[in-house]
N, C-alpha and C positions, 0 to 999 in steps of 0.2 A: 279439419278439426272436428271433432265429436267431445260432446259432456263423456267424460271415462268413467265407464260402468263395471266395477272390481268386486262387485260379490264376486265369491267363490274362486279368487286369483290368490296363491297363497304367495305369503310374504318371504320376502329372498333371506333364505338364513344359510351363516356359513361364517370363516374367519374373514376381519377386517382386512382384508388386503385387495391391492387393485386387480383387476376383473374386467377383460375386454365383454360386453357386452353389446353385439352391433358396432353398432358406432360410438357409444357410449362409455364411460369407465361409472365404475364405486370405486370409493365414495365420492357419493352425487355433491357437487358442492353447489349450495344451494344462497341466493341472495333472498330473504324478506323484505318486502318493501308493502307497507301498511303504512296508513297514517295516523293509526295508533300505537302507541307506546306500548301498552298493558297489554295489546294482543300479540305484539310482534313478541314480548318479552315472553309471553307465554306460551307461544307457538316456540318458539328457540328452546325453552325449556325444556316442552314434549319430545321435540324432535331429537335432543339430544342423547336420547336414548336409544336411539335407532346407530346399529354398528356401521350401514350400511352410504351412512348419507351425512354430509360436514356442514351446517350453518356457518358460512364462511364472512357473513356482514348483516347488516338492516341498514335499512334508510325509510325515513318519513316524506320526503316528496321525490318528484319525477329526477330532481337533479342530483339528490344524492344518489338516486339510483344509478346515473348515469355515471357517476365518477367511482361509487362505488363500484360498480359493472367492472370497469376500466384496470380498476386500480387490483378488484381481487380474482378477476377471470374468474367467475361462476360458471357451472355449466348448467347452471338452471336460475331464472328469477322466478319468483313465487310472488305478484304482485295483487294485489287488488287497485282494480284501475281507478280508482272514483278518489284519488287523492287531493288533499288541499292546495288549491292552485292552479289545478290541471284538473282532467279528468278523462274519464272513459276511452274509447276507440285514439283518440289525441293524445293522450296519455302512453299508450302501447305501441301505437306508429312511429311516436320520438322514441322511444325507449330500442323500438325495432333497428331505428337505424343508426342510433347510437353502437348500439351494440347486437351487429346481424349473425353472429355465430352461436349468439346464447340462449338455448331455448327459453322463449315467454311463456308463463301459467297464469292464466290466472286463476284467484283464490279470492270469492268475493259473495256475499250476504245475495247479489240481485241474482233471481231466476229469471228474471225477465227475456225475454226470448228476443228483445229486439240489441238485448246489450249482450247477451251470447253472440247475435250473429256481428256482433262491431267488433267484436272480440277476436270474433273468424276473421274478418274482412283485416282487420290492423294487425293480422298477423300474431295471433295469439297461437300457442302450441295446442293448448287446452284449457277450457275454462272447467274448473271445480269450486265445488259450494263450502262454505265457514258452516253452514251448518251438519256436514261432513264429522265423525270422530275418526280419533285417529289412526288406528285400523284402516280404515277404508280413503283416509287421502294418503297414507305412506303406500298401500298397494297400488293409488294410483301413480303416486310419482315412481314406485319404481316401475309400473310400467311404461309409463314414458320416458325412462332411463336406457329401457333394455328396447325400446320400440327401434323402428329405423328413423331418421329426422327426415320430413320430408321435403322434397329438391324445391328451392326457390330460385326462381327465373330458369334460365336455359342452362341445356349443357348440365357436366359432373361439377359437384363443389370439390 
């Protein structure tokens, strides 16, 4: 996993329709999971202008994630780990195994370099920064839409 660095990636434009990319399809269907309200509400708002990508739920702690996850097949969570109840690396290892086919992002305020690498280690796809606009975290997710997913454990998935 690496911090994804999108200057100068232009952004996927074209009709809304599905789109083998990789491994990957558009529209990216995407879960928010913050445990705030105001920012989840607001991030769904921006996002839904993008043709390319479907806010398909939110949840406020680890366990709605997990049923959420369940219940709407995302092919992406968008999570910040430091939620009420749970938190950090613990946070994204249950969520990992809750739901092992759905790439984890995280999207969260800490630069901190020791909760990037927890981030790595628990199995995070990509950590990206809130203080990001948004321009530059929709070029990053959709380059981790169109990237290759990479193989966990042995052998093909």
């Amino acid at each position: 996993m690496v911090v994804v660095q999108v200057q100068g990636i232009p952004l996927w434009q074209g009709p809304v329709e599905w789109q083998e990319a990789g491994n990957r399809r558009f529209p990216l269907r995407v879960l928010l999971v913050d445990g705030h309200t105001f920012f989840r509400q607001g991030l769904r708002t921006l996002l839904a202008g993008q043709p390319w990508l479907t806010v398909v739920g939110e949840a406020a702690t680890l366990q709605e994630a997990a049923d959420q996850g369940r219940r709407l097949q995302p092919t992406l969570v968008l999570i910040e780990p430091f939620l009420p109840g749970s938190g950090g690396a613990n946070a994204l290892q249950l969520l990992r195994a809750q739901l092992p086919d759905v790439a984890i992002v995280v999207l969260s305020i800490s630069e901190n370099e020791a909760d990037i690498c927890a981030a790595r280690e628990a199995g995070a796809r990509a950590y990206l920064y809130k203080t990001w606009d948004l321009a530059r975290l929709c070029a990053a997710l959709q380059t981790l839409a169109t990237a290759p997913a990479p193989r966990r454990g042995k052998g093909p998935r």
